[in-house]
C-alpha positions in Angstrom: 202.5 77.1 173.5 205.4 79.5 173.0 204.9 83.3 172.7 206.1 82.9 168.7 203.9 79.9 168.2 201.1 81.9 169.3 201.9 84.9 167.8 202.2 83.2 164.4 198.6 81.3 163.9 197.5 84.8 164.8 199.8 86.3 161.6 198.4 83.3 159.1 194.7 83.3 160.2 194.6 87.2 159.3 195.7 86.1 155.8 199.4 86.7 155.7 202.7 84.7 154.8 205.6 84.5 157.0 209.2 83.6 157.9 210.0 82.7 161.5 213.7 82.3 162.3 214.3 80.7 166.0 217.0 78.5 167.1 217.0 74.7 166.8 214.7 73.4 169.6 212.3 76.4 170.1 208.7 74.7 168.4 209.7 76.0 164.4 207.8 73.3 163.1 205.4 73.1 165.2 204.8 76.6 165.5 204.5 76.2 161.2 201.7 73.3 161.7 199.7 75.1 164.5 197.7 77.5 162.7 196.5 74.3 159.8 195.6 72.5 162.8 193.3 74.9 164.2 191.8 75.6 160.8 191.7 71.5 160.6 190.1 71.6 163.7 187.3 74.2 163.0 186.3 72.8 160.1 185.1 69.5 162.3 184.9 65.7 161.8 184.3 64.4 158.4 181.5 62.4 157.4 182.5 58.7 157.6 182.5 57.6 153.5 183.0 60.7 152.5 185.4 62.5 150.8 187.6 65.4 151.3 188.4 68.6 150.3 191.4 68.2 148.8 195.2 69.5 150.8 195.1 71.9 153.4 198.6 71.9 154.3 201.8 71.4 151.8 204.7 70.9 154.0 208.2 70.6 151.9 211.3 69.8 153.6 215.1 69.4 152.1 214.9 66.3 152.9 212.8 63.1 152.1 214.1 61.7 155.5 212.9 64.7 157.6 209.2 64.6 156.0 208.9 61.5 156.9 210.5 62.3 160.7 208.0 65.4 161.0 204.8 63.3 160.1 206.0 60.7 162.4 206.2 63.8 165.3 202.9 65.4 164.2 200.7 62.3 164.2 201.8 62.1 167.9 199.9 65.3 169.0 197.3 65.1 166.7 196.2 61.5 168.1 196.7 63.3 171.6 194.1 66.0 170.9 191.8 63.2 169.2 192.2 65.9 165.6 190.3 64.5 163.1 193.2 65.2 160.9 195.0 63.1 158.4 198.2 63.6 157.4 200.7 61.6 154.9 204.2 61.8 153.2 204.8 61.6 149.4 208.5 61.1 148.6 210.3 59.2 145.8 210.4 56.3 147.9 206.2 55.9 148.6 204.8 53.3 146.7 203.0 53.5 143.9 199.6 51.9 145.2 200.1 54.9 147.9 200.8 57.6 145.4 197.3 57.0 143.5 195.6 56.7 146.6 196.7 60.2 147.3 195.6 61.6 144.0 192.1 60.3 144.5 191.5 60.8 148.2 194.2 63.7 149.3 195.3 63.8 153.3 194.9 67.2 155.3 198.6 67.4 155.3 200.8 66.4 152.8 204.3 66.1 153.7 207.0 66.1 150.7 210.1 67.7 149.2 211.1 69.6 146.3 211.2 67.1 143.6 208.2 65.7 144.0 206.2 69.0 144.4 207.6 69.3 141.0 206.1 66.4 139.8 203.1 67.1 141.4 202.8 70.4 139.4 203.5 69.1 136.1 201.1 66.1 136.6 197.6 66.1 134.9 195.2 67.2 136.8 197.5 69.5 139.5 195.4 72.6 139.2 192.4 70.8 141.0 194.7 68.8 143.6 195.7 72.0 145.1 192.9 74.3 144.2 191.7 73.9 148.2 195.6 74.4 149.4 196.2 77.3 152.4 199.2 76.8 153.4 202.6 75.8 152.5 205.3 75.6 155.0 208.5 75.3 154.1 211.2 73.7 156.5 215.1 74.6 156.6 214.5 77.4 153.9 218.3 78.5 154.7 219.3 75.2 153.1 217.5 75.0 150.3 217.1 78.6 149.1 219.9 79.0 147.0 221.0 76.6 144.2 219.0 74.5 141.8 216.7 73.1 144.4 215.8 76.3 145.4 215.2 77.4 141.9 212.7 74.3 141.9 211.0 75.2 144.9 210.3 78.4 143.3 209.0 77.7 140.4 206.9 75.0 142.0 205.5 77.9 144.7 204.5 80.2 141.8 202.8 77.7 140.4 200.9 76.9 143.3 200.0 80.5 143.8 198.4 80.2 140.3 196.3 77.2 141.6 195.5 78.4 145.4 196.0 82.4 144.8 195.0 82.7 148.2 197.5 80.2 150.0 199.9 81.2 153.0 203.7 80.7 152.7 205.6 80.0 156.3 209.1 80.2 155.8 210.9 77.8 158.8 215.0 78.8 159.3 217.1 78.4 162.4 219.5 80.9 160.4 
């Protein structure tokens, strides 16, 4: 691990948000995953049948393709390390089948953008889906942070503060 990666699960797992700015290439995202997965870790092997506790991890990226790119790159070393971690994407493109699934059995990790988190937050029923939520991390926050989707974001974070008042917020930005 990288001096910043380290330095950050030990900012989040003494309770605080953060932003960490690094250029392209120096373990952002992953540095923004490491602390859930230690939490993930701690927490131990679920029972087999049974359910969970609900989302640990809200990761929202500008992009629909790059959620789905980042899970892809996460599941690697989380199979590695044998994590008994699951972790899924929810963008307008997942299927419908998929999308009820994920309101009755919710991964560790949920991977999305911020469209859908808005849909998420106006749905029936939102306030328990994320009542177990931690962390939010929030990917490429220089491109999203001004303009309408950023307004979104917003009002879809505050929201989830109101659900999960004591989740963490890690700000990702190469700028």
């Amino acid at each position: 691990p990288r001096p910043h990666q380290l330095q950050l699960i030990d900012h989040l797992q003494q309770g605080h948000s953060t932003l960490l700015i690094a250029p392209t290439g120096a373990g952002k995202t992953l540095a923004g995953f490491l602390p859930s997965l230690v939490e993930l870790e701690a927490r131990g092997k679920r029972k087999p049948g049974s359910a969970g506790n609900g989302i640990h991890t809200l990761y929202i990226s500008p992009l629909k393709a790059l959620a789905v790119d980042i899970a892809r790159n996460l599941e690697a070393p989380v199979s590695e390390m044998d994590l008994a971690v699951r972790l899924e994407t929810r963008t307008g493109d997942t299927p419908s089948h998929k999308r009820q699934r994920q309101k009755l059995n919710p991964p560790d990790i949920l991977l999305t953008t911020p469209e859908q988190l808005a849909l998420f937050c106006a749905g029936e029923g939102s306030r328990a889906y994320f009542a177990d939520l931690k962390c939010v991390v929030l990917d490429e926050v220089h491109a999203i942070w001004s303009g309408k989707r950023g307004d979104l974001l917003s009002l879809g974070l505050g929201r989830l503060q109101s659900f999960a008042p004591g989740m963490r917020r890690v700000g990702l930005s190469a700028t």
